[in-house]
C-alpha positions as CSV (number, residue, x, y, z in Angstrom):
1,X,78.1,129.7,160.5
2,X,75.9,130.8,157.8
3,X,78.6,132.6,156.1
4,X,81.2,129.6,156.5
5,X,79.1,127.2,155.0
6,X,78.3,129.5,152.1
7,X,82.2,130.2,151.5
8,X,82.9,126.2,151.4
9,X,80.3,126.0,148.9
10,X,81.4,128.6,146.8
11,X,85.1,127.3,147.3
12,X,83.8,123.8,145.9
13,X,82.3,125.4,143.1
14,X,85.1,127.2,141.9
15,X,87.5,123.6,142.2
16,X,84.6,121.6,140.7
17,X,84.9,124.5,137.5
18,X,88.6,124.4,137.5
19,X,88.8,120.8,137.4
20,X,86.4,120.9,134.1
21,X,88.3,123.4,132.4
22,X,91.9,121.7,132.9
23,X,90.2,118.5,131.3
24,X,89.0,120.5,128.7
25,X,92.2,122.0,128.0
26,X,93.8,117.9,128.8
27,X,95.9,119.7,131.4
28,X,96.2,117.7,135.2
29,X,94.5,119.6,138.4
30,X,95.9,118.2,141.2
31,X,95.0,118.7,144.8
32,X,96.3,118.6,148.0
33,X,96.6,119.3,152.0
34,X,99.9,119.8,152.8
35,X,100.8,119.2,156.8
36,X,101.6,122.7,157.4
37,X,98.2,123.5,156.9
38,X,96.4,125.2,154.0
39,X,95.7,123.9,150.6
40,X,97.4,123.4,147.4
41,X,96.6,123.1,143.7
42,X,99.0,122.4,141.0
43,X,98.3,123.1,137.3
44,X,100.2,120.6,134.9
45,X,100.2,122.0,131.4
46,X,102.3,120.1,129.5
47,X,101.7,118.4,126.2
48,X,100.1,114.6,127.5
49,X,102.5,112.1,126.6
50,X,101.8,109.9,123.8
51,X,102.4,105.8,122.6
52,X,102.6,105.1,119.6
């Protein structure tokens, strides 16, 4: 249990870290839980769209 709990921390660490550096960057994190089961994060790098 002990060891479970630790790996959802650490898990929520890392996506709280990758979510920074993608705004940092002004790229879009995006997650998800697709119905099949698992998990999925997609990176977006492309330039941000500008007005103007």
């Amino acid at each position: 249990m002990k060891a479970r709990i630790l790996a959802n921390l650490l898990a929520n660490a890392t996506l709280t870290i990758a979510a920074g550096q993608a705004a940092v960057l002004g790229a879009r994190l995006a997650f998800a839980n697709p119905q099949e089961g698992g998990a999925l994060a997609e990176l977006d790098l492309s330039p941000a769209e500008t007005t103007g």
